[in-house]
C-alpha angles and dihedrals in degrees: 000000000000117000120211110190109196143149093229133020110199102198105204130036101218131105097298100036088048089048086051095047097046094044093059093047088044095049094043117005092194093072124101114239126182123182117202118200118180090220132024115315105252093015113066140033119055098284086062097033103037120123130174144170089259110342118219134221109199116225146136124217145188080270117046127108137292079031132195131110093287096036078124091074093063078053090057095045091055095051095049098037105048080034077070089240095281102122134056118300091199092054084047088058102045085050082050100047093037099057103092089050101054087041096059091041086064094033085055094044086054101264096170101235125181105250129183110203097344091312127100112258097232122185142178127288136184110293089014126124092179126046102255110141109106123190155191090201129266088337094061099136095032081062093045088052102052093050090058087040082052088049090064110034105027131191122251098237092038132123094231130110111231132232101265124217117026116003115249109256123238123196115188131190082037128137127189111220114169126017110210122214141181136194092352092309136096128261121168144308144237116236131180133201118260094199094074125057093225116019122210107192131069122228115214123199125198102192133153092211141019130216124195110210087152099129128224128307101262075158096068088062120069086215107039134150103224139098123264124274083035090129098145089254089160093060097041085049085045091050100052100040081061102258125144124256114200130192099008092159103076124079131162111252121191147180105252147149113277090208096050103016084230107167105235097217128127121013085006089081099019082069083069091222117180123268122213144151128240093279092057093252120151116230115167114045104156099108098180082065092034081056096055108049083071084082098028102054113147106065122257136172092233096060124075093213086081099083072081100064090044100048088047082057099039078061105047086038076067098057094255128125125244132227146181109203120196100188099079131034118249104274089242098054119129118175096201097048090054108110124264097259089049093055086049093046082058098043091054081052097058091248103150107187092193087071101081088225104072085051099053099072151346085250086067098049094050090038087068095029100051114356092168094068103054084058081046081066104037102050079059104063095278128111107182086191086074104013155063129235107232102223140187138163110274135183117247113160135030107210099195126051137133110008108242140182127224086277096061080255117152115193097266107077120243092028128115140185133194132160128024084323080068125078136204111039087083125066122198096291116042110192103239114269095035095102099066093046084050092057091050095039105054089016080077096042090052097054093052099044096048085048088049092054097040093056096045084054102084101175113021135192120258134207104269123226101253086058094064089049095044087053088046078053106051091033089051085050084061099046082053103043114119105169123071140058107319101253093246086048093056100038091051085046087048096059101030083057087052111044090047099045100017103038127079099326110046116173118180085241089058110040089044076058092053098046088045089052094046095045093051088050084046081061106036092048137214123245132186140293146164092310086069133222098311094051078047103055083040092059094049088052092051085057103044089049086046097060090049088052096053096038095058088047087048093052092042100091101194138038119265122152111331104351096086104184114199126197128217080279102061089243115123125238115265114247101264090205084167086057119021092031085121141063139271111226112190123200144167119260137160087342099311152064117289 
């Protein structure tokens, strides 16, 4: 057993867990501050990992259209009315106004942005009036990473400006695996080491406040576009600690490459490539809609583009593989019947359709939109000159998490939440760009409010010792269950459930069905196997966020953004804004959901 004594544990080392780290030293450099990551800091979870057609950074700045003083609060009124006005407005508006803010902290850290005559290029994204999204390219949020990375730790001959006091700790191959709590306030927390199969050794944390930085739950999802060990362990920890979850049900699905889980967004679809099944059927023909799921990626209920993502689904529901080919044009395209927008898109691009190669095939066109991205696929394994992209729709990005104030403050005192782990500042819809501002944004709030709290806590409680036996004991019951699923087994069973009931297409018969499957494997239990004790208590987490999942769709009673709810029909439910225009919150109590 190893002990850590500290004012604050950060748990995840991505953009929002770093933010937070680096606010409280920042604030106070006295405090101790010690950050957790489950793998190897820069190099896993989706901050380190992300790539993207073009990935975005959401700000507005002096600059931005429609400009003036108070131009964020068209920002906010993006973010909480595409949301479909179920999340906060007053977290919308702190994203808003603290946008420029966020944005000059990593400018001034180094973060490579795309100017255009000393000012930042910005475009529009999904859910977006105004162009915000900055970018570096397709490595936005790896950028932004290592420059946070580079904040701690500088370089010698760098230009940063290093945390002062005592170094922030970080402690890698570390997983948290219980938050311990009394009286209502946090206490401390368990953690095991990821790097052994079956640790041995438990590691005990002393701590006055907790922050959550632990990303989404990619895991949940059989086709999923994040990185592994993603298995939604900050809302499983959250959950059972008592704290509320809000808007679980929606979760950001997407057209991508099953080989690479590259999101096809962008200049993917604007391209206008070819889609067919395995038996080289065309499908989807319409190339105005085609066109404009380039800036409409996720799915959404709201968006036309989304008879694309269904279709996709309708296919691979038969048993047939899906493609986007980029070697032929789509057998209904017509270049003079394309609208008008699209014609000038193409013209700012540099597209001249008067020159017979941009109309010979989808290959062309990307080759001059976004020529980098043709050599992306082909250094893995990909040579869109001879081949298709398998695609499917994958999740990529739980809108909901961890319910938070203002303050990052969740109910349980002394527990935060920032970044995808944390729930109400999105909506349904989130424009694109909006997740990485919200890392750095309250990322930073986080960090301050959890120092502010530490140091006004002058003796605090400490894990007892027969909490530390009670948790050997239940750990060693798990080393020693035998009946049960096979962890592997469950958690294939998990996400095959879930991406077939809970994914793009819910229907109430299907996600009863699905509540009805996860709670008989809750009871059943899963027990170890070759994976070891860490893949084990994953695997319980993946279930337990399942089931909340797949309790707040089955209590939305409508469709808005991603949660598309079908009838017996095959029509989908009608948006109910003067009912359902609220939120679930989900919670523990007495041993089970409220």
């Amino acid at each position: 057993m190893k002990k850590y004594n500290c004012d604050i544990l950060v748990v995840g080392a991505g953009g929002a867990g770093l933010r937070a780290a680096i606010a409280a030293k920042e604030a106070d450099r006295d405090l101790n501050v010690i950050l957790v990551t489950k793998g190897k800091l820069g190099k896993s979870g989706v901050t380190a990992t992300a790539c993207s057609d073009r990935m975005a950074f959401h700000t507005t700045l002096p600059f931005t259209k429609p400009g003036g003083k108070d131009n964020w609060k068209f920002h906010a009124k993006d973010i909480y009315e595409i949301g479909g006005k179920v999340s906060d407005y007053n977290l919308a508006e702190i994203l808003a106004k603290s946008s420029k803010e966020a944005f000059e902290y990593l400018d001034k850290l180094g973060v490579p942005f795309v100017k255009k005559n000393g000012k930042p290029e910005q475009f529009v994204t999904d859910g977006s009036e105004y162009p915000r999204a900055c970018y570096t390219g397709p490595y936005t949020a790896n950028e932004i990473e290592r420059a946070l990375i580079k904040k701690i730790h500088p370089h010698p001959t760098g230009g940063f400006t290093p945390i002062k006091g005592e170094e922030i700790k970080i402690i890698e191959d570390s997983m948290i695996i219980y938050v311990l709590t009394s009286q209502g306030r946090i206490i401390g927390a368990f953690g095991l080491d990821t790097s052994e199969r079956f640790p041995q050794k438990l590691r005990v944390f002393n701590n006055k406040t907790i922050i959550l930085a632990t990303g989404g739950a990619g895991e949940v999802f059989k086709i999923n576009v994040f990185p592994e060990g993603m298995s939604g362990d900050g809302y499983a920890l959250a959950y059972e600690a008592g704290a509320e979850l809000v808007n679980m049900e929606f979760i950001q699905f997407g057209l991508s490459s099953i080989k690479t889980k590259l999101a096809l967004s962008g200049s993917m679809m604007r391209a206008l490539p070819k889609i067919t099944n395995d038996k080289g059927e065309e499908f989807l023909r319409n190339c105005n809609i085609l066109f404009a799921k380039g800036a409409s990626w996720p799915i959404s209920y709201e968006k036309p583009s989304k008879i694309i993502d269904l279709a996709v689904f309708e296919e691979r529901a038969k048993g047939r593989k899906v493609y986007l080919d980029y070697r032929e044009n789509p057998q209904r395209l017509n270049i003079e019947k394309l609208k008008k927008e699209i014609k000038d898109w193409y013209r700012e691009k540099g597209v001249d359709f008067k020159r017979e190669k941009f109309k010979r095939s989808p290959l062309s066109r990307l080759s001059q939109i976004n020529p980098s991205i043709i050599i992306w696929f082909k250094k893995r394994g990909i040579n869109l000159e001879r081949e298709k992209i398998e695609i499917a729709p994958a999740a990529q990005h739980f809108q909901g998490g961890v319910r938070i104030g203002v303050k990052a403050k969740t109910n349980i005192k002394g527990l935060c939440a920032a970044g995808e782990c944390a729930g109400g500042q999105h909506g349904a819809n989130r424009p694109g760009g909006n997740s990485l501002l919200d890392c750095q944004v309250f990322g930073r709030i986080a960090g301050d409010t959890a120092g502010g709290e530490a140091k006004s806590i002058k003796n605090p409680k400490e894990i007892s010792r027969s909490q530390i036996e009670e948790t050997k004991k239940k750990l060693q019951k798990l080393l020693n269950r035998r009946r049960g699923l096979k962890a592997s087994l469950a958690r294939n069973r998990i996400r095959s459930i879930m991406s077939s009931l809970v994914g793009i297409v819910r229907t109430r018969e299907g996600l009863n069905k699905t509540k009805r499957q996860l709670e008989e494997m809750k009871k059943k239990g899963i027990c170890m196997d070759e994976n070891g004790l860490v893949y084990l208590l994953e695997t319980i987490n993946i279930l337990k966020v399942a089931k909340i999942i797949a309790t707040a769709a089955s209590l939305r009673d409508e469709s808005r953004g991603p949660h598309l709810l079908f009838d017996n029909s095959g029509e989908s439910e009608p948006r109910n804004d003067k009912k359902w225009q609220r939120y679930i919150v989900i919670k523990k109590g007495n041993g089970k959901d409220e």
